[in-house]
C-alpha positions in Angstrom: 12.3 -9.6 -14.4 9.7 -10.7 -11.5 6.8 -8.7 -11.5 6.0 -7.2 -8.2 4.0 -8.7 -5.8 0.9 -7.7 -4.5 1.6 -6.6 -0.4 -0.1 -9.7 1.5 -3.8 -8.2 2.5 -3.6 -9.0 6.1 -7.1 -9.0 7.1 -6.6 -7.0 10.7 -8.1 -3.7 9.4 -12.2 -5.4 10.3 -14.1 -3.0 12.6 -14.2 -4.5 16.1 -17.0 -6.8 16.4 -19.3 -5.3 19.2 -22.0 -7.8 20.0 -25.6 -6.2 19.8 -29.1 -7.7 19.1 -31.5 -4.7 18.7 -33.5 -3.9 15.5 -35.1 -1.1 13.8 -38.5 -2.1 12.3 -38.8 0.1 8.8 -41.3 -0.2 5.8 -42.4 -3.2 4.5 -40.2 -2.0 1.2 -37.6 -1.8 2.5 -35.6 -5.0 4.8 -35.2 -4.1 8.3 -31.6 -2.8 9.2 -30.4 -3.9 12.4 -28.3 -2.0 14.3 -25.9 -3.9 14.5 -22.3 -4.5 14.0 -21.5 -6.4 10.8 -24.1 -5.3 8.9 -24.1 -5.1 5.1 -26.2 -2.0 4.8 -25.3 1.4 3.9 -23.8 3.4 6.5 -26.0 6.0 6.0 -29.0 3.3 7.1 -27.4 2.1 9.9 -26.4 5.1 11.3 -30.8 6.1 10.5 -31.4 2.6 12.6 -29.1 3.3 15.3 -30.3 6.8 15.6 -34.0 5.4 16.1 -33.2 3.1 18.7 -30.7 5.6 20.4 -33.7 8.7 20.7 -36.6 5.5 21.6 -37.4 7.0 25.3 -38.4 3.2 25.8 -34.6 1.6 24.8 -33.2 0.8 27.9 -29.4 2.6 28.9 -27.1 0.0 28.3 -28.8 -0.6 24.7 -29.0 2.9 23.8 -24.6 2.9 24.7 -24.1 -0.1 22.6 -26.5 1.3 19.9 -23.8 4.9 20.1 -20.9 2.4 19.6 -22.7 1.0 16.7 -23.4 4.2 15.1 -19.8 5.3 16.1 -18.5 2.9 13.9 -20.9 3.5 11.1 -20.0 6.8 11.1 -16.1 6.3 10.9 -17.0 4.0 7.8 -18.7 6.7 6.6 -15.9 8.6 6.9 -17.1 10.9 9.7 -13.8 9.7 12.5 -14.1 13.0 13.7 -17.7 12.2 15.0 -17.1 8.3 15.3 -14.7 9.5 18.2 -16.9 11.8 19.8 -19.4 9.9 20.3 -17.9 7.3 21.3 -16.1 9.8 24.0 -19.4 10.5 25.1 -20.3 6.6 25.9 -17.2 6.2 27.6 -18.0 9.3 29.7 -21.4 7.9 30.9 -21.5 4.3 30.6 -20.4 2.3 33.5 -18.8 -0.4 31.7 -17.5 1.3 28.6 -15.1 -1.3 27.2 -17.1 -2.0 24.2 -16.7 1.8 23.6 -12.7 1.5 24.0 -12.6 -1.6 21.8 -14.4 0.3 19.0 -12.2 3.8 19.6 -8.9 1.4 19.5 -9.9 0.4 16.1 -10.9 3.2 14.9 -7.1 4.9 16.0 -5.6 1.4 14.5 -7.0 1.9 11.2 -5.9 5.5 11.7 -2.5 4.6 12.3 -2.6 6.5 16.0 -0.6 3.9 17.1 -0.2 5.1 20.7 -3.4 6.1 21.4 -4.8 2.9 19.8 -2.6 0.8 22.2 -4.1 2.9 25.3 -7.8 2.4 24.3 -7.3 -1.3 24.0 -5.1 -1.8 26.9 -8.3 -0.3 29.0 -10.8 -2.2 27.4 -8.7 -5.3 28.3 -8.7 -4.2 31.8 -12.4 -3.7 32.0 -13.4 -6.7 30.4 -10.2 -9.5 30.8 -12.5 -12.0 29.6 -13.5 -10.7 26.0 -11.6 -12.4 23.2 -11.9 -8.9 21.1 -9.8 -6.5 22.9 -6.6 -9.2 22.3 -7.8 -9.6 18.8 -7.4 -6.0 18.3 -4.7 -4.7 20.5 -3.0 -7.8 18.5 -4.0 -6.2 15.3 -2.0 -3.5 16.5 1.1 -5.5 17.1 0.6 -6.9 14.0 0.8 -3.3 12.1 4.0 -2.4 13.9 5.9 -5.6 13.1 5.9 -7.0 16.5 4.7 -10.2 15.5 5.6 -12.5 18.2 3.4 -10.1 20.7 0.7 -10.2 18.1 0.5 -14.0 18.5 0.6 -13.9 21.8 -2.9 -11.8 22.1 -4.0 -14.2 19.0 -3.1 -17.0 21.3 -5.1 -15.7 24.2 -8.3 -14.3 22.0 -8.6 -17.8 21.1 -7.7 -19.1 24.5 -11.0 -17.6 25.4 -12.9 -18.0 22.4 -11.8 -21.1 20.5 -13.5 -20.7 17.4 -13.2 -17.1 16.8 -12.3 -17.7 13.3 -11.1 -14.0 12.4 -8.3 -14.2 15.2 -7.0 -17.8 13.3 -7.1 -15.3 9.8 -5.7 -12.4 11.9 -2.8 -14.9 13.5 -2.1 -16.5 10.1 -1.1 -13.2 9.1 1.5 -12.6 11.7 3.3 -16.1 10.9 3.0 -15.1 6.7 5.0 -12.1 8.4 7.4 -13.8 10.6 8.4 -16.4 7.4 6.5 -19.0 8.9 4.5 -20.1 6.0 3.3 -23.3 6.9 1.6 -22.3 9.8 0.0 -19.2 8.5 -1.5 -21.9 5.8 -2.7 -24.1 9.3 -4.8 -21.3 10.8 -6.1 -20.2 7.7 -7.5 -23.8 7.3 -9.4 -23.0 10.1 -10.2 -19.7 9.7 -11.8 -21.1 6.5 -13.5 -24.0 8.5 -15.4 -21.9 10.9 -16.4 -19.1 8.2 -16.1 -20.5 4.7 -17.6 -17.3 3.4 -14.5 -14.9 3.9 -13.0 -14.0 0.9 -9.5 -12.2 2.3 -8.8 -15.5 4.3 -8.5 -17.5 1.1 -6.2 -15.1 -0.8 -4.3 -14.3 2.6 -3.5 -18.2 2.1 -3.1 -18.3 -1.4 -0.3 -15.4 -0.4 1.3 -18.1 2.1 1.0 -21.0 -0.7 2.9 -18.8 -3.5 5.5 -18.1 -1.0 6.3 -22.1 -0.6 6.2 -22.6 -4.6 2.5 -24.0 -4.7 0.7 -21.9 -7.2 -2.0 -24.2 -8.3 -3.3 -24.2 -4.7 -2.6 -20.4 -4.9 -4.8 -20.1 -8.2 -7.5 -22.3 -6.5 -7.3 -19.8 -3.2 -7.8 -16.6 -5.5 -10.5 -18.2 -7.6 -12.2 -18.7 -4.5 -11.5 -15.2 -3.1 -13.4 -14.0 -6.8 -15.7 -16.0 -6.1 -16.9 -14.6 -3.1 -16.0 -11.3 -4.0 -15.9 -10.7 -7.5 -15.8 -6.5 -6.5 -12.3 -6.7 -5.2 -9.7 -5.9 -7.7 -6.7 -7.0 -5.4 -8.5 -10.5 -5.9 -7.5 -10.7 -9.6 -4.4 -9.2 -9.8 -3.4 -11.6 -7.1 -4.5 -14.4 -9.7 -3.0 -12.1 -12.1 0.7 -12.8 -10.6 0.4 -16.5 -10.1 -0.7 -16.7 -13.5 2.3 -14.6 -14.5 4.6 -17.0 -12.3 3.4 -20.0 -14.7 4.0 -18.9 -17.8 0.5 -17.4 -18.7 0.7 -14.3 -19.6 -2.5 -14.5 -21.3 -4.8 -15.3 -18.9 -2.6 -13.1 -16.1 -3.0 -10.2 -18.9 -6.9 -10.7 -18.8 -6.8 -10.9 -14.7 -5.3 -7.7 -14.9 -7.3 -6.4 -17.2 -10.6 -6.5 -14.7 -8.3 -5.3 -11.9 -7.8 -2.3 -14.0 -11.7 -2.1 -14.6 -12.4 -2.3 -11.0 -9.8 0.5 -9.8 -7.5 1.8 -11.7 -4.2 1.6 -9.9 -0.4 1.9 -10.9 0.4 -1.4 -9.3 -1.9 -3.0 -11.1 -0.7 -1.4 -14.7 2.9 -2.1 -13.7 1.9 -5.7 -13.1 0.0 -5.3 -17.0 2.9 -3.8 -18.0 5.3 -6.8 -17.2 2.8 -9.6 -19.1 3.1 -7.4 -21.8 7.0 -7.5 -22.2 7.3 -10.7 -21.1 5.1 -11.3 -24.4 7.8 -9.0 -26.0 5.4 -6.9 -26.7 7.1 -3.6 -25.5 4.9 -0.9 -27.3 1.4 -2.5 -24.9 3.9 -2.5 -21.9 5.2 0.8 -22.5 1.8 2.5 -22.3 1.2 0.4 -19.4 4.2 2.3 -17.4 3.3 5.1 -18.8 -0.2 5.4 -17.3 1.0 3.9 -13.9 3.6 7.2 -13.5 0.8 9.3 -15.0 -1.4 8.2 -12.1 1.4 7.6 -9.3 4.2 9.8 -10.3 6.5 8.2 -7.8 5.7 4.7 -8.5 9.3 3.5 -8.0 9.2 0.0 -10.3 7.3 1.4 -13.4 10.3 3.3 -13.7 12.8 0.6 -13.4 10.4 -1.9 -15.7 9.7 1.0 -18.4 13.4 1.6 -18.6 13.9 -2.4 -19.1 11.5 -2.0 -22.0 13.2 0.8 -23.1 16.1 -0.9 -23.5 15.3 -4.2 -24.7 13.9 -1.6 -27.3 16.8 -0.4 -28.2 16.9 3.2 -27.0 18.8 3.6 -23.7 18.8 7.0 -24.3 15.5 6.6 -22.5 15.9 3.5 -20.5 18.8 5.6 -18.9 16.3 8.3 -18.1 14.2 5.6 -16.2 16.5 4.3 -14.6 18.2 7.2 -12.8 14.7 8.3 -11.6 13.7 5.0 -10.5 17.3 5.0 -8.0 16.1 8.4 -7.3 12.5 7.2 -5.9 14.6 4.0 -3.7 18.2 4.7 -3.4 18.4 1.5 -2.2 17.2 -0.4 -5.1 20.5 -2.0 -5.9 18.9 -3.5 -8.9 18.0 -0.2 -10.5 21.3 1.2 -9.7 22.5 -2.1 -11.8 20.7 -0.8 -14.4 21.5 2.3 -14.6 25.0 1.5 -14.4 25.0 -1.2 -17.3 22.9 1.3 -19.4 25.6 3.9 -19.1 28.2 1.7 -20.1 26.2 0.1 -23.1 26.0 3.3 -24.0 29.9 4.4 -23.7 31.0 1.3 -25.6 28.7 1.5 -28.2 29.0 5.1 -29.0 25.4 5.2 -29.6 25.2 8.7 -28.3 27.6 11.7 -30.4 27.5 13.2 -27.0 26.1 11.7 -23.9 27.0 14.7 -21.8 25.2 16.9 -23.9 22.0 15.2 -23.1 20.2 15.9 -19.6 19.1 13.6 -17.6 15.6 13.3 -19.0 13.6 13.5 -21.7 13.1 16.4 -23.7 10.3 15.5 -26.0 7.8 15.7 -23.0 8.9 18.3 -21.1 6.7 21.3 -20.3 8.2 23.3 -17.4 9.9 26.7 -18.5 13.5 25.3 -16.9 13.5 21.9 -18.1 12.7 23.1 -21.9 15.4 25.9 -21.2 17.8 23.4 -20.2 16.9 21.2 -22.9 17.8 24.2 -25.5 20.9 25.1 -24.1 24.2 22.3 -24.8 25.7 24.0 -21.4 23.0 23.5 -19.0 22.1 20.3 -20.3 25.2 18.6 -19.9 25.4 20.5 -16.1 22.0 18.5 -16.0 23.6 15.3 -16.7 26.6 15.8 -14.5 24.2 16.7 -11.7 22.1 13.7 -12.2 25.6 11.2 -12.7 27.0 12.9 -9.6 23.8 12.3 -7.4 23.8 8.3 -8.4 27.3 8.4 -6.9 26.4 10.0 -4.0 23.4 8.1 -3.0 25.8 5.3 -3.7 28.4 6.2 -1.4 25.6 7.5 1.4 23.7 3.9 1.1 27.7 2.2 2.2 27.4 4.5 5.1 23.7 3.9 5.9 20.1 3.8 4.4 19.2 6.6 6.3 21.5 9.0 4.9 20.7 7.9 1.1 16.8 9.0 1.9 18.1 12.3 3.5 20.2 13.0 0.3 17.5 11.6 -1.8 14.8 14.4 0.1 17.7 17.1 -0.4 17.9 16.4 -4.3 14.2 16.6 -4.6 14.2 20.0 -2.5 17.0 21.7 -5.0 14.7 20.4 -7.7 11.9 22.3 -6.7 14.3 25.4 -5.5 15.2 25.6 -9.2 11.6 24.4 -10.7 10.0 27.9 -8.6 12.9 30.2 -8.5 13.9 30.0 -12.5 12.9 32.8 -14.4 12.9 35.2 -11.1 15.3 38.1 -10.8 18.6 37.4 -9.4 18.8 34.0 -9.9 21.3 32.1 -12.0 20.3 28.8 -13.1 23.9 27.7 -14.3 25.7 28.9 -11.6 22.7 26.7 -9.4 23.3 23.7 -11.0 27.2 23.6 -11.4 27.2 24.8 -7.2 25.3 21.4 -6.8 27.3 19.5 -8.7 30.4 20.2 -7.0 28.2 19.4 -3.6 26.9 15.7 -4.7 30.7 14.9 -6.2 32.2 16.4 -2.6 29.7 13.9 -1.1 30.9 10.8 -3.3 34.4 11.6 -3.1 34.3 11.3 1.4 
């Protein structure tokens, strides 16, 4: 069982860079925050040194429009967008050249995912200023986050056209070739990404990415080590040296990796990824809890599913690791290796007669239950084996609807959740039957499998 990998950080989510060379003097306490893009202060104090400058009768126009873009980007960090945008409405309203303004609102509607409008900002600033490297790099960016990588490398390709050793466009490219397969040549441009700013910590795990994909994973440990290094705050750092660790063999040291990820941030991939070290340690119990907290904090985590019910099993009780299973094809119908699984489970436990009587069992676990219909299906042989034939019919279903396309397993998969919640609010109201719900439904998912 592979663990699963972290998604390549592609490093195309950096504010624009909006060149600006004004400064705010403050207190000799305090070291002066310029208002300027880039900057490692506080929001909050940028947006205080940009504000200064901006309401400075003396700061002349086209200073106080860059400082507004400045601030405007400060803000969205900040998490005001809402404001981010209007101001920067404002400076393209007023200012006579207001591409900087459109570069900035682009990136703020990229990182928004506003796709569209993103795409329209940038293709503006490009026709106002043709000659300024950043509008390609971000309307690139763009490309890049629809998955229309060969356009993206052709605004990469012109960004450094006109600025040769703009070193975020060689990180930003190397992402699109990581993307398109081309592994080599995402490793080339992050060479000189890294050459022309040594000091970027997303470039060298972006590379270590690219080297694990071609098999290297001692130049992909030495790429993450850098990465913490640098930037010993990012969590994604460590549990990217956490999997490469995993990949050779040590578990150990890819346990204590993912243990500071954890520390860092808390996430369910990371736990999963904890999870996995421990079984492959065999010790099941450790990676059980693991799973356990990564569906307690993501409760449609797909693969701690499908990994818990592996432990499950290799413990010995596929009662459970059948539970897991089924949900796990539930979350990603087209996870043909869960639906493996799940099928193998089922027949392990058929031949083994492990179970007095499988179809008296529902499809999940009773001991943890807590809504009123789950515990009344749990208590009632009838209902629960109605559960179990609902949840066996639905697997064959999604089965038959993923032969006739993926598109028709997700709509079945969103109409299964939608009669789960239909029975979750309406059981226990007047005038509605829970049995004859669930046996209706059942006859539905087998008419599907059987077309």
């Amino acid at each position: 069982m592979r663990p699963f990998a972290s998604p390549f950080a592609v490093a195309i989510l950096a504010a624009a860079t909006l060149p600006l060379a004004a400064a705010h003097a403050e207190t000799e306490a305090e070291p002066a925050v310029v208002c300027a893009p880039h900057s490692d202060a506080a929001a909050a104090r940028l947006i205080d040194s940009c504000t200064a400058l901006i309401d400075n009768p003396a700061t002349p126009a086209a200073d106080r429009f860059q400082a507004m873009v400045v601030r405007a980007m400060a803000r969205h960090k900040a998490g005001e967008s809402d404001k981010a945008l209007d101001e920067l409405g404002r400076v393209i309203a007023d200012d006579p050249n207001p591409a900087h303004a459109y570069r900035a609102r682009g990136e703020i509607l990229r990182q928004q995912r506003k796709t569209v409008e993103a795409f329209d900002a940038l293709n503006q600033a490009i026709r106002l200023e043709p000659g300024n490297a950043q509008g390609y790099e971000t309307r690139a960016n763009i490309f890049n986050n629809a998955g229309k990588y060969d356009r993206a490398i052709e605004d990469y390709d012109e960004a450094l056209r006109l600025k040769p050793e703009f070193a975020l466009a060689h990180a930003d490219r190397a992402a699109a070739w990581y993307f398109k397969g081309e592994y080599q040549k995402a490793i080339g441009d992050d060479d000189q990404a890294i050459k022309l700013d040594p000091n970027r910590a997303q470039t060298y795990t972006n590379r270590g990415a690219a080297y694990r994909k071609l098999g290297n994973i001692q130049h992909a440990l030495d790429d993450e080590t850098s990465a913490i290094r640098i930037d010993p705050s990012n969590p994604e750092f460590f549990d990217n040296r956490g999997l490469d660790l995993y990949g050779n063999g040590d578990y150990t040291g890819a346990i204590a990796d993912f243990d500071q990820a954890i520390k860092i941030r808390p996430q369910a991939n990371f736990l999963t990824n904890r999870g996995d070290a421990y079984q492959a340690m065999n010790d099941y119990d450790r990676a059980i809890a693991d799973y356990d907290a990564a569906v307690k904090l993501d409760g449609k985590f797909q693969r701690a599913f499908n990994n818990r019910g592996a432990a499950w099993q290799r413990k010995g009780d596929r009662e459970r690791a059948s539970q897991d299973y089924a949900e796990a094809v539930r979350l990603n119908p087209s996870d043909a290796k869960a639906a493996d699984n799940y099928r193998k489970v089922s027949l392990e436990i058929g031949r083994l007669g492990e179970l007095k009587d499988e179809g008296a069992l529902p499809s999940f676990n009773c001991a943890v239950v807590r809504r009123p219909v789950e515990k009344a299906i749990c208590a009632d042989p009838e209902l629960a084996r109605l559960d179990r034939n609902m949840s066996d019919a639905f697997l064959k279903a999604i089965a038959a609807a993923e032969n006739n396309s993926h598109r028709a397993a997700l709509n079945l998969t969103r109409q299964q959740r939608e009669f789960i919640e239909r029975r979750n609010a309406s059981y226990g109201r007047p005038g509605y039957d829970l049995r004859q719900a669930m046996a209706e439904r059942v006859d539905q998912l087998s008419a599907i499998s059987r077309r």
